[in-house]
C-alpha positions in Angstrom: -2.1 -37.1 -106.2 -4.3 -34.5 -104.9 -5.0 -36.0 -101.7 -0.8 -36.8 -101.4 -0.5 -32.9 -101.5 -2.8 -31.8 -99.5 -1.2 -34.2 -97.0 2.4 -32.9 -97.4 0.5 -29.1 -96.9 -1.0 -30.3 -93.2 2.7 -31.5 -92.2 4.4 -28.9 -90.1 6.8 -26.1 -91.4 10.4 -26.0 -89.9 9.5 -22.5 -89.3 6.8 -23.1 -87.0 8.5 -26.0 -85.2 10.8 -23.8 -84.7 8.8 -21.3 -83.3 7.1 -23.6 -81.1 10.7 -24.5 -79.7 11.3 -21.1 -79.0 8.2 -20.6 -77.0 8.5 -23.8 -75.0 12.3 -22.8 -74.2 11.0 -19.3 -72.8 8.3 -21.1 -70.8 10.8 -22.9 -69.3 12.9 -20.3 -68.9 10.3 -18.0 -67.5 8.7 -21.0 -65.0 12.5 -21.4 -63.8 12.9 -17.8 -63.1 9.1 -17.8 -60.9 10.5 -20.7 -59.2 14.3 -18.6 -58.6 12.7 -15.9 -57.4 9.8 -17.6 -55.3 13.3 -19.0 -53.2 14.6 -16.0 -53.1 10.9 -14.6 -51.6 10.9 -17.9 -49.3 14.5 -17.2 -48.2 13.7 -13.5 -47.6 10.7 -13.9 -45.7 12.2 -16.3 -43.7 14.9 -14.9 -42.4 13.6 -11.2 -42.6 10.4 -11.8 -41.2 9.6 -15.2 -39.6 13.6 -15.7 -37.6 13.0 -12.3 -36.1 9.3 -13.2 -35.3 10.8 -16.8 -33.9 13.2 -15.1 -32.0 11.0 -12.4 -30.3 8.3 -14.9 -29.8 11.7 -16.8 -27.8 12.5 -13.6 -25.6 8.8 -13.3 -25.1 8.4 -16.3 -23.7 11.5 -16.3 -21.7 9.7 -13.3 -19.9 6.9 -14.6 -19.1 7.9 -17.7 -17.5 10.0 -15.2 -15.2 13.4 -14.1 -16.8 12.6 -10.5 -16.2 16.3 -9.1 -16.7 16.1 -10.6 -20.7 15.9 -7.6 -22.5 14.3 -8.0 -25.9 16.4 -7.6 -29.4 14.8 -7.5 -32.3 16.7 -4.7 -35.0 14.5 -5.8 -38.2 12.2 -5.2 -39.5 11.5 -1.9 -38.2 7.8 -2.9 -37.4 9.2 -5.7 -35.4 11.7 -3.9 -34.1 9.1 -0.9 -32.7 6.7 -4.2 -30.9 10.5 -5.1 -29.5 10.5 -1.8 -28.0 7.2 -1.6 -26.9 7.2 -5.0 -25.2 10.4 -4.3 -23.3 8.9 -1.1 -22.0 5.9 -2.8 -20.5 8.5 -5.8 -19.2 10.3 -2.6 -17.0 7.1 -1.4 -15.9 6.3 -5.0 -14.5 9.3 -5.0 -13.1 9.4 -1.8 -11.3 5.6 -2.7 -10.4 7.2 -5.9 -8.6 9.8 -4.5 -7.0 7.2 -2.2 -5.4 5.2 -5.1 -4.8 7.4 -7.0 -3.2 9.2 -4.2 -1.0 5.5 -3.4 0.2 5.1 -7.2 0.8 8.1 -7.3 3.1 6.9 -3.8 4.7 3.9 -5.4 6.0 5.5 -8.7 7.1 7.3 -6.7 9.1 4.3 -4.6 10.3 2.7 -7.9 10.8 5.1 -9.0 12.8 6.1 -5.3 14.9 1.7 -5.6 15.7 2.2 -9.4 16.9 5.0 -7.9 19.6 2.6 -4.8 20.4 -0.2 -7.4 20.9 2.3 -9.0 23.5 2.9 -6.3 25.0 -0.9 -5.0 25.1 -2.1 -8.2 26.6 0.7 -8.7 29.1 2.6 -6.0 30.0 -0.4 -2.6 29.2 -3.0 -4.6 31.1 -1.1 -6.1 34.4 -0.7 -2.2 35.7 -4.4 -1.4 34.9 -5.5 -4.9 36.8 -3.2 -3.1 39.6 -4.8 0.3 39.3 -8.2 -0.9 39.3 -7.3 -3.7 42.0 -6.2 -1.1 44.5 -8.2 1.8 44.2 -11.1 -0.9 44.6 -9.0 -2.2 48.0 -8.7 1.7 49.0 -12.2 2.3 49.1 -13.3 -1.0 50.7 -10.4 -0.5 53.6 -11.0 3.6 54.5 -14.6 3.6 53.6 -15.9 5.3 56.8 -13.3 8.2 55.9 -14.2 9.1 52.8 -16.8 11.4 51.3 -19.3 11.7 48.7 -16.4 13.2 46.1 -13.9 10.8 47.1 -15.8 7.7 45.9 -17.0 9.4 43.0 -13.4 10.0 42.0 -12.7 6.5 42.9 -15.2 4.8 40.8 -13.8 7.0 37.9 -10.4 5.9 38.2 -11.8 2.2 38.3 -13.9 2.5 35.3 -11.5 4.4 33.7 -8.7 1.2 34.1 -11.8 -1.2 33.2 -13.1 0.6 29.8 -9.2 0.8 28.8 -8.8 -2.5 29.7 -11.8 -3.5 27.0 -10.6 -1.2 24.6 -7.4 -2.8 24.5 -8.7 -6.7 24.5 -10.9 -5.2 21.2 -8.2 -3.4 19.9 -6.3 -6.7 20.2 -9.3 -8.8 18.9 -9.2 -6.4 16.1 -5.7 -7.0 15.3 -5.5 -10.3 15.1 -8.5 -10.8 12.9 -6.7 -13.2 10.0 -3.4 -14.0 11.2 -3.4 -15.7 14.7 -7.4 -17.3 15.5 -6.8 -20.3 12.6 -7.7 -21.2 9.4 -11.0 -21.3 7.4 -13.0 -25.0 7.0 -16.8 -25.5 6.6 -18.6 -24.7 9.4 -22.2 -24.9 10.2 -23.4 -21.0 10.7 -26.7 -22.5 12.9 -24.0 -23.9 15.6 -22.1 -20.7 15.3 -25.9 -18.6 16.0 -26.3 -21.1 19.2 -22.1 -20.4 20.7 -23.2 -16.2 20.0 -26.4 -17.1 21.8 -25.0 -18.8 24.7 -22.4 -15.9 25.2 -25.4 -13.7 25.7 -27.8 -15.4 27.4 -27.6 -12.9 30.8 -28.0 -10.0 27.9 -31.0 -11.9 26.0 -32.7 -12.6 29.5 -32.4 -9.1 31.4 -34.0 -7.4 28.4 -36.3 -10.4 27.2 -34.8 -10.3 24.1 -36.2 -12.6 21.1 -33.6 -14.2 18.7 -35.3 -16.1 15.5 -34.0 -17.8 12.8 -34.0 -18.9 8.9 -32.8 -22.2 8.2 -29.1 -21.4 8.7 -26.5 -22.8 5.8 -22.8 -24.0 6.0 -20.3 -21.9 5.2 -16.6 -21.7 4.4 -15.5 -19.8 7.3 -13.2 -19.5 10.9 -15.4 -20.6 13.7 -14.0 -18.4 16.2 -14.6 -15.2 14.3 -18.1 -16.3 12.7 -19.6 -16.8 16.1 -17.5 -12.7 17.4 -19.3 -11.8 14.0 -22.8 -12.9 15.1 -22.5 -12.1 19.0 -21.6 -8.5 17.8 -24.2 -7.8 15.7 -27.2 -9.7 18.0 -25.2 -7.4 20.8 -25.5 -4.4 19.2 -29.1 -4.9 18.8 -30.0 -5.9 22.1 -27.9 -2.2 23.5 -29.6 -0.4 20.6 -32.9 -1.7 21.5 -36.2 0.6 21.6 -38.6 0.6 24.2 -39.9 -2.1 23.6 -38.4 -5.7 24.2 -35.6 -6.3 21.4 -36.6 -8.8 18.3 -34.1 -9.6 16.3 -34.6 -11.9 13.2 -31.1 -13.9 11.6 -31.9 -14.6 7.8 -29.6 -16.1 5.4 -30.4 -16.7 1.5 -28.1 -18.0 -1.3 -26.6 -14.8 -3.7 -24.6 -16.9 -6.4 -21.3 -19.0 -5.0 -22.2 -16.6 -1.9 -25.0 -16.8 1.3 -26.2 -13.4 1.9 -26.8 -13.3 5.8 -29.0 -10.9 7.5 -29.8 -9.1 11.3 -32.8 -7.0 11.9 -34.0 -5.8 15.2 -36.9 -3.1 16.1 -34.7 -1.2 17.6 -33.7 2.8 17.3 -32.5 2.3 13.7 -29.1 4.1 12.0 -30.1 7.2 10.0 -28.9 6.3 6.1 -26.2 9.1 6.4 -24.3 7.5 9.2 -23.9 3.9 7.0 -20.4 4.6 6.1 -19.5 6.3 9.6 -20.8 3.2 12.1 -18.3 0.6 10.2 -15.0 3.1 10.9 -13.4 2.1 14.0 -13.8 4.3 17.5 -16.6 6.0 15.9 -19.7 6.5 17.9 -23.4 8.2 17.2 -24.4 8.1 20.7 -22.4 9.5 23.9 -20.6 6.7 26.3 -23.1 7.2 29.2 -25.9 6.4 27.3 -25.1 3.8 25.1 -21.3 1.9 26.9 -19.0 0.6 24.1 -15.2 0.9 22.6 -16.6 1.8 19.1 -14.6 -1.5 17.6 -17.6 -3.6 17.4 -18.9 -3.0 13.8 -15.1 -1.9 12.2 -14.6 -5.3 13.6 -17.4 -7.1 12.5 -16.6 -5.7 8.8 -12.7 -6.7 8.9 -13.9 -10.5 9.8 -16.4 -10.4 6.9 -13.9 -9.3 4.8 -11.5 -11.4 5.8 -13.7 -14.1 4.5 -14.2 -12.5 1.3 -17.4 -11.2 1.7 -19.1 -7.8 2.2 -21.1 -6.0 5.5 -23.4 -3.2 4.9 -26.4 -1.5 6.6 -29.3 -1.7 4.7 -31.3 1.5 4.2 -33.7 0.3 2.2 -34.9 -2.3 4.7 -38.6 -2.3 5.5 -38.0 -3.1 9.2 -38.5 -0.5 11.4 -34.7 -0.9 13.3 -31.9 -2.0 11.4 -31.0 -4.6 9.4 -27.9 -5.3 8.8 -26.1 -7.7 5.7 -23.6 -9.6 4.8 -22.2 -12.3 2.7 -20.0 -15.0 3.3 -18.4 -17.9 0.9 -20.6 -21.0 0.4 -19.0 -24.3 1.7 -17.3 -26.1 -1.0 -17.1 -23.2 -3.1 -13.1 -22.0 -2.2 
């Protein structure tokens, strides 16, 4: 009997199974209300956040695959809407930029193309009337000869080396111009032939002054044949008219600077001061008068436009222990474009 009722006093009371029906009601309740509102948080973020984050990411991307005129709209959120702004700021800014570009572009295609008719003209049409000049003032001289005086072929020979140096300043000036645009492409070329052409161009040069030309082991590089070997006749040249009193020795050296070959030209002759190593390189300037030293003062300004046509630098080095200059330059490695 005792055990019976203390049986029946373990069993539940309605009250508390009631209770307990309560509390699981509110649980579910409350767990269908988190899951309500985590929708309504999904929904919201969704379309309040991520659509206007799909969409600008859209516009975005329609920019930068070229669709310059899409202008960006994005009203919300406001943070959104400010990165809208900001991005479609920068897009008119690239576009004015490349408008400018491209109006510049077609400025110098047509500068390009007004230098390639002055070329013409320079190289047909400016130098036929100084062949002329020079051709008859020469014939002048030979034919009254026995009439003429001291003065008169002195003014003579300044006419005719007047029509000669203006004819050499205008084959430079047209070497000069066309540096890049009409003497070919670029392919790997062997710098060691290009050394030999330069030497064989000078050879009356090397011998009247029993000049001295050595050599490193010369590499291949990616580079226009034609102007490589004007590059190196210009700077041996220069050397050998710049020379001391003593016979010229000039040295080519070449050693590899990265995907570059840093190329070299000493000679013992009279040297650059370090203050003239910007002047020398701009074109028609001269340190020495035309009597003493004969020139056009395009040789180095053209010497520094081929380099950097190649994509490579020319400098003077002032730090070189030789007692003339030395001159340096890189050029791109073959195989390396």
């Amino acid at each position: 009997m005792t055990m019976i009722g203390d049986t029946l006093d373990l069993a539940p009371r309605p009250e508390v199974t009631a209770q307990i029906g309560r509390l699981n009601t509110a649980l579910l309740v409350l767990f269908g209300l988190l899951l309500a509102c985590g929708l309504v948080l999904i929904f919201i973020v969704r379309f309040a956040v991520l659509k206007p984050i799909d969409q600008l990411t859209d516009q975005v991307r329609a920019v930068a695959a070229g669709d310059f005129d899409r202008d960006l709209h994005v009203d919300r959120p406001a943070e959104l809407a400010e990165l809208s702004s900001h991005i479609d700021s920068m897009r008119d800014r690239i576009v004015s930029a490349w408008r400018v570009a491209s109006d510049q572009a077609e400025e110098l295609r047509r500068s390009n193309s007004e230098l390639e008719q002055f070329a013409y003209v320079a190289s047909h049409d400016l130098q036929e009337p100084l062949r002329k000049v020079a051709s008859f003032t020469q014939m002048l001289e030979q034919r009254y000869a026995p009439e003429l005086d001291d003065r008169a072929r002195q003014y003579i020979h300044y006419a005719v080396d007047g029509a000669k140096r203006m004819q050499l300043l205008i084959n430079d000036l047209l070497d000069f111009s066309r540096v890049g645009r009409v003497t070919g492409g670029r392919s790997p070329t062997e710098t060691g032939a290009v050394l030999d052409r330069a030497l064989d161009n000078l050879s009356a040069a090397i011998d009247d002054t029993s000049a001295t030309v050595t050599r490193d082991e010369l590499p291949q590089v990616d580079g226009n044949p034609t102007q490589l070997t004007q590059l190196f006749q210009n700077l041996i040249e220069n050397a050998i008219k710049f020379r001391s009193e003593e016979p010229p020795r000039i040295h080519i050296g070449a050693r590899r600077a990265g995907d570059m070959w840093e190329f070299s030209c000493s000679d013992n002759g009279i040297g650059v001061e370090p203050k003239y190593a910007d002047r020398i390189f701009l074109i028609f300037q001269r340190l020495h008068p035309r009597e003493v030293y004969p020139g056009t003062g395009i040789g180095l300004a053209l010497c520094r436009k081929i380099v950097e046509y190649h994509g490579g630098q020319l400098w003077l080095d002032g730090e070189a222990e030789s007692r003339g200059a030395t001159f340096r330059w890189t050029l791109p490695a073959a195989g390396d474009r």
